[in-house]
C-alpha positions as a Markdown table, in Angstrom:
| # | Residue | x | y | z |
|---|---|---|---|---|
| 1 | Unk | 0.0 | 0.0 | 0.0 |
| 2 | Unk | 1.3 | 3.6 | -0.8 |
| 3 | Unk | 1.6 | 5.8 | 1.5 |
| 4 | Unk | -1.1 | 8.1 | 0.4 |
| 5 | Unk | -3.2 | 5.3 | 0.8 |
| 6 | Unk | -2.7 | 4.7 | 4.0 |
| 7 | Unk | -3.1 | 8.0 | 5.2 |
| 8 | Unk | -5.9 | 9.0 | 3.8 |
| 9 | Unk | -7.5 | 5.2 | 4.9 |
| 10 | Unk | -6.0 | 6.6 | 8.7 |
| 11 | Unk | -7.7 | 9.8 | 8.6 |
| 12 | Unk | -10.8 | 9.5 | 6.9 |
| 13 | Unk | -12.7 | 9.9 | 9.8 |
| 14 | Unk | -11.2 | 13.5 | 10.4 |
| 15 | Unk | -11.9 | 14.4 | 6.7 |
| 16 | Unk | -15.3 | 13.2 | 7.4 |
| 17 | Unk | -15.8 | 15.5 | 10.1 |
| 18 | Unk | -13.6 | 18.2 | 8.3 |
| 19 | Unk | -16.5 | 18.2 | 5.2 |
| 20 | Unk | -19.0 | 18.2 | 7.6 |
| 21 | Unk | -18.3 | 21.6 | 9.4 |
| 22 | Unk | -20.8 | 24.2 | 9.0 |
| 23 | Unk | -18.5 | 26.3 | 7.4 |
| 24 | Unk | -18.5 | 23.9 | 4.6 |
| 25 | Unk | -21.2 | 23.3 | 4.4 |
| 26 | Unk | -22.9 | 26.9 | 4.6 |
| 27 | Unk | -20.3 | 27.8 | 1.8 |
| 28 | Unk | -21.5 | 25.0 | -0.7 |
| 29 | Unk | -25.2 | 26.2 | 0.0 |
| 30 | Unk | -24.2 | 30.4 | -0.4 |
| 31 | Unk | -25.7 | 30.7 | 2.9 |
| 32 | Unk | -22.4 | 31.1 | 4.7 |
| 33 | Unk | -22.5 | 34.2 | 7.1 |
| 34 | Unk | -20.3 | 37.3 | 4.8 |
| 35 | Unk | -18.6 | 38.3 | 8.3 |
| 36 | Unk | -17.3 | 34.3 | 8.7 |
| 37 | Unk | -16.2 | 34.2 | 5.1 |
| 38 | Unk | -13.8 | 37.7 | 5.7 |
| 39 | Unk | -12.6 | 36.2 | 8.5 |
| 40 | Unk | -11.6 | 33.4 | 7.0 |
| 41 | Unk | -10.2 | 35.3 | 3.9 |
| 42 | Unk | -8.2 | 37.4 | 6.0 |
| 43 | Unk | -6.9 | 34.4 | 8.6 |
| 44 | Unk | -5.9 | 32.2 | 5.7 |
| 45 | Unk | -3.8 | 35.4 | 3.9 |
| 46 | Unk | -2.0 | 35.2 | 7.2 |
| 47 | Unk | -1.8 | 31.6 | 6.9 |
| 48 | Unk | -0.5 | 31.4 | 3.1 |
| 49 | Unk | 2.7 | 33.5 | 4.0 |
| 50 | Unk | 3.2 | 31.0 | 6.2 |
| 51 | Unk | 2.7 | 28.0 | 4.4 |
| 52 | Unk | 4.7 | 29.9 | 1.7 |
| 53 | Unk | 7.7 | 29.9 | 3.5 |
| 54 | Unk | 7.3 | 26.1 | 4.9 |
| 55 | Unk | 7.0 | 25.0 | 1.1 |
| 56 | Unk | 10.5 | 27.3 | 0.1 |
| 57 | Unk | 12.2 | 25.6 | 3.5 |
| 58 | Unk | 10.6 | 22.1 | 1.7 |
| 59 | Unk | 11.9 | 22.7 | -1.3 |
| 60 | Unk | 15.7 | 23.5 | 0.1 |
| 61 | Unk | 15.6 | 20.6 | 2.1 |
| 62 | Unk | 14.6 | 18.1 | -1.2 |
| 63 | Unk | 16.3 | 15.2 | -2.5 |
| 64 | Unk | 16.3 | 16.0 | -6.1 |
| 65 | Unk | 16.3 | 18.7 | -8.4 |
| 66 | Unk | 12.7 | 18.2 | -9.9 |
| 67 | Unk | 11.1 | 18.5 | -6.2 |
| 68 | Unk | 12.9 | 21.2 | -5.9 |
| 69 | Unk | 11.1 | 23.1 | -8.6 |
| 70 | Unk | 8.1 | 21.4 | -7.5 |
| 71 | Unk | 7.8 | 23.1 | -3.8 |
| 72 | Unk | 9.5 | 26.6 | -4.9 |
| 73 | Unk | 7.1 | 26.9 | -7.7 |
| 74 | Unk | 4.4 | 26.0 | -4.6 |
| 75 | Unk | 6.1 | 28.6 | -2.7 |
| 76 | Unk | 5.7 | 31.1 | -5.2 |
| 77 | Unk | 1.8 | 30.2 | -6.0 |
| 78 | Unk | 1.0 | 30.2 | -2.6 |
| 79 | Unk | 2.1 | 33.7 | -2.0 |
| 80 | Unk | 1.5 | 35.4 | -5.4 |
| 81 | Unk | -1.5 | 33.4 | -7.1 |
| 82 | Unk | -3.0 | 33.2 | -3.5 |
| 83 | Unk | -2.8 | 36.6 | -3.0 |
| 84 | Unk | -4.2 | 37.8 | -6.0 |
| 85 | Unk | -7.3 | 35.5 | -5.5 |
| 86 | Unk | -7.6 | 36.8 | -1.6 |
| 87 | Unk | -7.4 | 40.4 | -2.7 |
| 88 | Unk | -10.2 | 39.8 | -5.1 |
| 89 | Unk | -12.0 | 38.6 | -2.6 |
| 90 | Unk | -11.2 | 41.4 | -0.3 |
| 91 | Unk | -12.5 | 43.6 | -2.5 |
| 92 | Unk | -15.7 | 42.0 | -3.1 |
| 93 | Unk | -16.6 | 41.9 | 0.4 |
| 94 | Unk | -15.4 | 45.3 | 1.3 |
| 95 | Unk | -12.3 | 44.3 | 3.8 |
| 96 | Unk | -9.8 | 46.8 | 3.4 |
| 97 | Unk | -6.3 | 47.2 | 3.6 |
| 98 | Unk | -6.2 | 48.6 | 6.9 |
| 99 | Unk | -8.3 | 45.8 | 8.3 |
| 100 | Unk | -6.4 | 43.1 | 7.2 |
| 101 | Unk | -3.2 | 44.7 | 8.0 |
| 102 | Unk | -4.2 | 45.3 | 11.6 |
| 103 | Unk | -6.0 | 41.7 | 12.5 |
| 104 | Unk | -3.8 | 40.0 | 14.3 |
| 105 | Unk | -3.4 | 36.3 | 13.2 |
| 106 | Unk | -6.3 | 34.0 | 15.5 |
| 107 | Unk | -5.3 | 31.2 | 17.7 |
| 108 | Unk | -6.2 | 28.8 | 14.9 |
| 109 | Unk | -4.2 | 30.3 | 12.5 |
| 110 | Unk | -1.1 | 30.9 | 15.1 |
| 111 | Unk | -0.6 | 27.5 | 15.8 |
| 112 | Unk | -1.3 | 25.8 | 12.4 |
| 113 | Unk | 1.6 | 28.4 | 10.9 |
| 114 | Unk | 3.6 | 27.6 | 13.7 |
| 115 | Unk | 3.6 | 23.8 | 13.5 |
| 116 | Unk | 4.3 | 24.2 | 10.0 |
| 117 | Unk | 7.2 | 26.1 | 10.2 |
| 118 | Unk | 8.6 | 24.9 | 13.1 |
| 119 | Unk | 7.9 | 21.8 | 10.9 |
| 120 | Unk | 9.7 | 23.1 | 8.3 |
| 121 | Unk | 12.8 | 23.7 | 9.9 |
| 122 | Unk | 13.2 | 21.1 | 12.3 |
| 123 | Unk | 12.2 | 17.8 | 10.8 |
| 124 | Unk | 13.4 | 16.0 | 7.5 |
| 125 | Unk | 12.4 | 16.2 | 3.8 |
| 126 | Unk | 10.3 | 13.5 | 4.3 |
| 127 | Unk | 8.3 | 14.4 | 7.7 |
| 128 | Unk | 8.2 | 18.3 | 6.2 |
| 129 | Unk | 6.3 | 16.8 | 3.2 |
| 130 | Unk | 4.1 | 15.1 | 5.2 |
| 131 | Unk | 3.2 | 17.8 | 7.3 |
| 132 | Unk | 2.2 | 20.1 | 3.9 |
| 133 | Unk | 0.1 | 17.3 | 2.4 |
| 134 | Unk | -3.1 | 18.4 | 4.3 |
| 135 | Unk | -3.5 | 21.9 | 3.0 |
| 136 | Unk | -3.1 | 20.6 | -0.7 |
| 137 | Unk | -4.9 | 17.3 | -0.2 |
| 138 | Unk | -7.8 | 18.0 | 2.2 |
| 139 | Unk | -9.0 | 21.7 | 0.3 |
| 140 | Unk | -9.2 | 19.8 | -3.2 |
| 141 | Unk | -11.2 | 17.1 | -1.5 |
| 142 | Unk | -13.5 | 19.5 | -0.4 |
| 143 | Unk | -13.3 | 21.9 | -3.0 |
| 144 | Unk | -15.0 | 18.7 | -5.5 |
| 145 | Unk | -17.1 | 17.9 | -2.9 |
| 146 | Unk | -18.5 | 21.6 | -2.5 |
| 147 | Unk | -18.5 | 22.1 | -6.3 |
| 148 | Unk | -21.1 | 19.1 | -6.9 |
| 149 | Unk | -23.1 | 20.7 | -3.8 |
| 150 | Unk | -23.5 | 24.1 | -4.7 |
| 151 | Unk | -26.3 | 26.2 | -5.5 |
| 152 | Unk | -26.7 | 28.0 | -8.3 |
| 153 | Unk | -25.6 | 31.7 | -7.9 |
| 154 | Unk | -23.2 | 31.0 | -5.1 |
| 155 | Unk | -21.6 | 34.0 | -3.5 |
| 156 | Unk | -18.8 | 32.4 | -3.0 |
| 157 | Unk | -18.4 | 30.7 | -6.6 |
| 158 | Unk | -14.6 | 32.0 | -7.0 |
| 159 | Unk | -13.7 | 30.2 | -3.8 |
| 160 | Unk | -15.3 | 27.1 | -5.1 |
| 161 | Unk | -14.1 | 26.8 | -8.7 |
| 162 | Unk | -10.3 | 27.7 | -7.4 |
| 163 | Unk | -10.4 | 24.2 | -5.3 |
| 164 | Unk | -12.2 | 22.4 | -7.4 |
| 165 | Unk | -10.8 | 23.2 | -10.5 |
| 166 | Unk | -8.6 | 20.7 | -12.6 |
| 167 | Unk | -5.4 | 23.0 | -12.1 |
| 168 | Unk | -5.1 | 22.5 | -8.8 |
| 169 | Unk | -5.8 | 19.1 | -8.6 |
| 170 | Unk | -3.1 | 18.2 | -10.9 |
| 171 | Unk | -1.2 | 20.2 | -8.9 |
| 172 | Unk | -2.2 | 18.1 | -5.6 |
| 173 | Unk | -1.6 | 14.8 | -7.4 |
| 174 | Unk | 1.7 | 15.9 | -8.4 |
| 175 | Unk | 2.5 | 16.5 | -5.0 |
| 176 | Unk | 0.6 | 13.0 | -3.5 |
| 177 | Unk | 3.1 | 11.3 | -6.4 |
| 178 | Unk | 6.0 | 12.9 | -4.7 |
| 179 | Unk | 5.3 | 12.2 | -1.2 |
| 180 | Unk | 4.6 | 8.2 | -2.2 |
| 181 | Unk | 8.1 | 8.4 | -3.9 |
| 182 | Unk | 9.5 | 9.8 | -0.9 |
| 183 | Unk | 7.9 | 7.2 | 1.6 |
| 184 | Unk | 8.8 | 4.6 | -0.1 |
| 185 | Unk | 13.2 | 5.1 | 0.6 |
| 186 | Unk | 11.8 | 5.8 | 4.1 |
| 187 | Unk | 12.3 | 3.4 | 7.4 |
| 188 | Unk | 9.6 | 2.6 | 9.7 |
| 189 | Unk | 10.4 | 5.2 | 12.2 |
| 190 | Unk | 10.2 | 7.7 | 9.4 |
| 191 | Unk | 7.0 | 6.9 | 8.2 |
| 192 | Unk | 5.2 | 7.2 | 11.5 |
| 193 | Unk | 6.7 | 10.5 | 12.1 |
| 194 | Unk | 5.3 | 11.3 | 8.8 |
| 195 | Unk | 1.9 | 9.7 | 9.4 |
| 196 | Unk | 1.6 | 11.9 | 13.0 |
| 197 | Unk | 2.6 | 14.9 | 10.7 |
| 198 | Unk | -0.1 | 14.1 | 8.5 |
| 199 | Unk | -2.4 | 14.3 | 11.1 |
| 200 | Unk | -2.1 | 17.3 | 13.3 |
| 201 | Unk | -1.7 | 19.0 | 10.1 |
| 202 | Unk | -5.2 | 17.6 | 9.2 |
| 203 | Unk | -6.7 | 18.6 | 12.9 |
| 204 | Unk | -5.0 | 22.0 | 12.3 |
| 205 | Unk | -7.6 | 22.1 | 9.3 |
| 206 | Unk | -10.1 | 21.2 | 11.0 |
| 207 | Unk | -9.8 | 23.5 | 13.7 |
| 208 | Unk | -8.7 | 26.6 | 11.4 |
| 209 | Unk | -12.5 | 26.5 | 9.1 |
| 210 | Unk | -14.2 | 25.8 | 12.6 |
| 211 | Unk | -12.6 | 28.4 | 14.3 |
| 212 | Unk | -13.3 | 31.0 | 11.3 |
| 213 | Unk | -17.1 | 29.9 | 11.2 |
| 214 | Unk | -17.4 | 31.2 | 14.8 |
| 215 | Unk | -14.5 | 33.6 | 14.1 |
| 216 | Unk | -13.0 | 32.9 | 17.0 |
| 217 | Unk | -9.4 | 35.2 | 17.8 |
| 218 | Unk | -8.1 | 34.7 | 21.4 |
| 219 | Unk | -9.4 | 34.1 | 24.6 |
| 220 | Unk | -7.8 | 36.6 | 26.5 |
Protein backbone atom coordinates (compact mmCIF):
# COMPACT_ATOMS: atom_id res chain seq x y z
CA UNK A 1 0.00 0.00 0.00
CA UNK A 2 1.27 3.59 -0.85
CA UNK A 3 1.63 5.78 1.50
CA UNK A 4 -1.08 8.08 0.36
CA UNK A 5 -3.19 5.34 0.81
CA UNK A 6 -2.74 4.69 4.05
CA UNK A 7 -3.07 7.96 5.22
CA UNK A 8 -5.88 9.02 3.77
CA UNK A 9 -7.46 5.22 4.91
CA UNK A 10 -5.99 6.57 8.69
CA UNK A 11 -7.74 9.81 8.62
CA UNK A 12 -10.84 9.47 6.92
CA UNK A 13 -12.70 9.86 9.82
CA UNK A 14 -11.16 13.47 10.41
CA UNK A 15 -11.88 14.41 6.66
CA UNK A 16 -15.27 13.19 7.38
CA UNK A 17 -15.81 15.49 10.10
CA UNK A 18 -13.56 18.16 8.28
CA UNK A 19 -16.46 18.22 5.18
CA UNK A 20 -19.02 18.20 7.63
CA UNK A 21 -18.31 21.64 9.38
CA UNK A 22 -20.81 24.24 8.96
CA UNK A 23 -18.51 26.30 7.37
CA UNK A 24 -18.46 23.94 4.64
CA UNK A 25 -21.22 23.28 4.40
CA UNK A 26 -22.93 26.89 4.62
CA UNK A 27 -20.33 27.76 1.82
CA UNK A 28 -21.51 24.98 -0.67
CA UNK A 29 -25.18 26.18 -0.02
CA UNK A 30 -24.24 30.36 -0.44
CA UNK A 31 -25.67 30.67 2.86
CA UNK A 32 -22.39 31.10 4.70
CA UNK A 33 -22.50 34.23 7.11
CA UNK A 34 -20.29 37.29 4.85
CA UNK A 35 -18.56 38.28 8.34
CA UNK A 36 -17.27 34.30 8.73
CA UNK A 37 -16.19 34.20 5.09
CA UNK A 38 -13.76 37.75 5.74
CA UNK A 39 -12.55 36.20 8.48
CA UNK A 40 -11.58 33.37 7.02
CA UNK A 41 -10.19 35.28 3.85
CA UNK A 42 -8.21 37.44 6.04
CA UNK A 43 -6.90 34.38 8.63
CA UNK A 44 -5.87 32.18 5.65
CA UNK A 45 -3.83 35.40 3.91
CA UNK A 46 -1.98 35.22 7.20
CA UNK A 47 -1.80 31.64 6.93
CA UNK A 48 -0.52 31.38 3.10
CA UNK A 49 2.73 33.49 3.96
CA UNK A 50 3.22 31.03 6.20
CA UNK A 51 2.73 27.98 4.44
CA UNK A 52 4.74 29.87 1.67
CA UNK A 53 7.65 29.94 3.49
CA UNK A 54 7.28 26.13 4.89
CA UNK A 55 6.98 24.96 1.13
CA UNK A 56 10.55 27.29 0.09
CA UNK A 57 12.23 25.60 3.52
CA UNK A 58 10.60 22.15 1.70
CA UNK A 59 11.93 22.72 -1.27
CA UNK A 60 15.74 23.48 0.07
CA UNK A 61 15.64 20.55 2.14
CA UNK A 62 14.57 18.10 -1.17
CA UNK A 63 16.28 15.23 -2.51
CA UNK A 64 16.32 16.04 -6.07
CA UNK A 65 16.31 18.74 -8.42
CA UNK A 66 12.67 18.17 -9.87
CA UNK A 67 11.11 18.50 -6.17
CA UNK A 68 12.86 21.20 -5.92
CA UNK A 69 11.09 23.11 -8.58
CA UNK A 70 8.15 21.39 -7.54
CA UNK A 71 7.77 23.10 -3.77
CA UNK A 72 9.48 26.60 -4.85
CA UNK A 73 7.09 26.89 -7.71
CA UNK A 74 4.42 25.97 -4.62
CA UNK A 75 6.14 28.65 -2.67
CA UNK A 76 5.74 31.08 -5.24
CA UNK A 77 1.83 30.16 -6.02
CA UNK A 78 1.04 30.20 -2.58
CA UNK A 79 2.05 33.72 -1.98
CA UNK A 80 1.51 35.44 -5.38
CA UNK A 81 -1.52 33.44 -7.08
CA UNK A 82 -3.03 33.21 -3.54
CA UNK A 83 -2.81 36.61 -2.99
CA UNK A 84 -4.23 37.76 -6.05
CA UNK A 85 -7.28 35.55 -5.48
CA UNK A 86 -7.60 36.81 -1.61
CA UNK A 87 -7.39 40.44 -2.68
CA UNK A 88 -10.20 39.79 -5.12
CA UNK A 89 -11.95 38.62 -2.55
CA UNK A 90 -11.24 41.38 -0.26
CA UNK A 91 -12.49 43.58 -2.50
CA UNK A 92 -15.70 42.03 -3.10
CA UNK A 93 -16.58 41.86 0.41
CA UNK A 94 -15.36 45.28 1.29
CA UNK A 95 -12.28 44.27 3.76
CA UNK A 96 -9.79 46.85 3.37
CA UNK A 97 -6.26 47.21 3.56
CA UNK A 98 -6.24 48.63 6.95
CA UNK A 99 -8.33 45.81 8.28
CA UNK A 100 -6.39 43.14 7.16
CA UNK A 101 -3.15 44.74 8.02
CA UNK A 102 -4.23 45.33 11.58
CA UNK A 103 -5.97 41.74 12.47
CA UNK A 104 -3.81 40.00 14.25
CA UNK A 105 -3.43 36.27 13.19
CA UNK A 106 -6.29 34.01 15.52
CA UNK A 107 -5.31 31.20 17.69
CA UNK A 108 -6.16 28.83 14.94
CA UNK A 109 -4.24 30.32 12.51
CA UNK A 110 -1.08 30.92 15.06
CA UNK A 111 -0.65 27.49 15.78
CA UNK A 112 -1.32 25.84 12.42
CA UNK A 113 1.61 28.44 10.94
CA UNK A 114 3.56 27.62 13.72
CA UNK A 115 3.58 23.83 13.52
CA UNK A 116 4.26 24.19 10.01
CA UNK A 117 7.20 26.13 10.22
CA UNK A 118 8.55 24.93 13.10
CA UNK A 119 7.90 21.81 10.86
CA UNK A 120 9.71 23.07 8.27
CA UNK A 121 12.76 23.74 9.94
CA UNK A 122 13.23 21.11 12.33
CA UNK A 123 12.16 17.76 10.81
CA UNK A 124 13.44 16.02 7.53
CA UNK A 125 12.41 16.22 3.80
CA UNK A 126 10.27 13.47 4.29
CA UNK A 127 8.30 14.35 7.72
CA UNK A 128 8.20 18.33 6.23
CA UNK A 129 6.31 16.84 3.24
CA UNK A 130 4.05 15.06 5.24
CA UNK A 131 3.21 17.79 7.31
CA UNK A 132 2.20 20.10 3.92
CA UNK A 133 0.11 17.32 2.37
CA UNK A 134 -3.08 18.37 4.25
CA UNK A 135 -3.54 21.95 2.97
CA UNK A 136 -3.13 20.61 -0.70
CA UNK A 137 -4.90 17.32 -0.23
CA UNK A 138 -7.75 18.03 2.18
CA UNK A 139 -8.96 21.68 0.27
CA UNK A 140 -9.22 19.82 -3.19
CA UNK A 141 -11.25 17.08 -1.46
CA UNK A 142 -13.46 19.47 -0.40
CA UNK A 143 -13.31 21.87 -2.99
CA UNK A 144 -14.98 18.72 -5.45
CA UNK A 145 -17.13 17.91 -2.92
CA UNK A 146 -18.53 21.59 -2.51
CA UNK A 147 -18.54 22.08 -6.27
CA UNK A 148 -21.12 19.06 -6.90
CA UNK A 149 -23.09 20.72 -3.76
CA UNK A 150 -23.51 24.15 -4.71
CA UNK A 151 -26.29 26.20 -5.54
CA UNK A 152 -26.74 28.04 -8.34
CA UNK A 153 -25.60 31.72 -7.95
CA UNK A 154 -23.19 31.02 -5.11
CA UNK A 155 -21.64 33.97 -3.54
CA UNK A 156 -18.79 32.42 -3.00
CA UNK A 157 -18.36 30.67 -6.57
CA UNK A 158 -14.60 32.03 -7.00
CA UNK A 159 -13.75 30.24 -3.78
CA UNK A 160 -15.34 27.09 -5.13
CA UNK A 161 -14.15 26.77 -8.71
CA UNK A 162 -10.26 27.71 -7.40
CA UNK A 163 -10.40 24.23 -5.33
CA UNK A 164 -12.16 22.38 -7.41
CA UNK A 165 -10.77 23.24 -10.51
CA UNK A 166 -8.61 20.72 -12.57
CA UNK A 167 -5.37 23.03 -12.13
CA UNK A 168 -5.12 22.49 -8.81
CA UNK A 169 -5.84 19.15 -8.58
CA UNK A 170 -3.08 18.16 -10.86
CA UNK A 171 -1.15 20.20 -8.90
CA UNK A 172 -2.16 18.10 -5.56
CA UNK A 173 -1.60 14.82 -7.41
CA UNK A 174 1.73 15.91 -8.38
CA UNK A 175 2.53 16.49 -4.98
CA UNK A 176 0.64 12.99 -3.45
CA UNK A 177 3.08 11.34 -6.37
CA UNK A 178 6.00 12.92 -4.66
CA UNK A 179 5.34 12.23 -1.15
CA UNK A 180 4.60 8.16 -2.18
CA UNK A 181 8.06 8.36 -3.93
CA UNK A 182 9.49 9.76 -0.88
CA UNK A 183 7.95 7.24 1.57
CA UNK A 184 8.78 4.59 -0.07
CA UNK A 185 13.15 5.11 0.63
CA UNK A 186 11.83 5.82 4.05
CA UNK A 187 12.31 3.42 7.39
CA UNK A 188 9.56 2.55 9.70
CA UNK A 189 10.35 5.16 12.19
CA UNK A 190 10.22 7.72 9.36
CA UNK A 191 7.00 6.90 8.22
CA UNK A 192 5.17 7.20 11.54
CA UNK A 193 6.75 10.49 12.08
CA UNK A 194 5.31 11.26 8.81
CA UNK A 195 1.93 9.68 9.39
CA UNK A 196 1.56 11.95 12.98
CA UNK A 197 2.58 14.86 10.74
CA UNK A 198 -0.10 14.15 8.54
CA UNK A 199 -2.35 14.29 11.13
CA UNK A 200 -2.12 17.34 13.28
CA UNK A 201 -1.72 18.99 10.07
CA UNK A 202 -5.23 17.57 9.18
CA UNK A 203 -6.67 18.55 12.89
CA UNK A 204 -5.04 22.01 12.29
CA UNK A 205 -7.58 22.10 9.26
CA UNK A 206 -10.14 21.15 10.96
CA UNK A 207 -9.78 23.54 13.65
CA UNK A 208 -8.75 26.59 11.37
CA UNK A 209 -12.51 26.52 9.10
CA UNK A 210 -14.21 25.75 12.63
CA UNK A 211 -12.60 28.43 14.32
CA UNK A 212 -13.31 31.05 11.27
CA UNK A 213 -17.09 29.95 11.18
CA UNK A 214 -17.35 31.23 14.83
CA UNK A 215 -14.51 33.58 14.15
CA UNK A 216 -13.03 32.90 17.04
CA UNK A 217 -9.45 35.19 17.81
CA UNK A 218 -8.08 34.65 21.36
CA UNK A 219 -9.41 34.11 24.58
CA UNK A 220 -7.84 36.64 26.46
Amino acid sequence: MRFSQEVWQRNTALYQKTLALPFNQELAQGTLSKSAFCHYVIQDSHYLLAYGRALAVCAAKAFDADDIIQFSEGAKIAIVVERSLHNDFMKEFDISKTQFENTPLTLACHHYTSFLTATAWSESYPVVLASLLPCFWIYAEVGKDIVGNSVPNNPYQAWIDTYSGEDFHTAVRNVIATIDKVAARCDADTLEKMHKAYTRGAELEWLFWESAYHQRGWPL
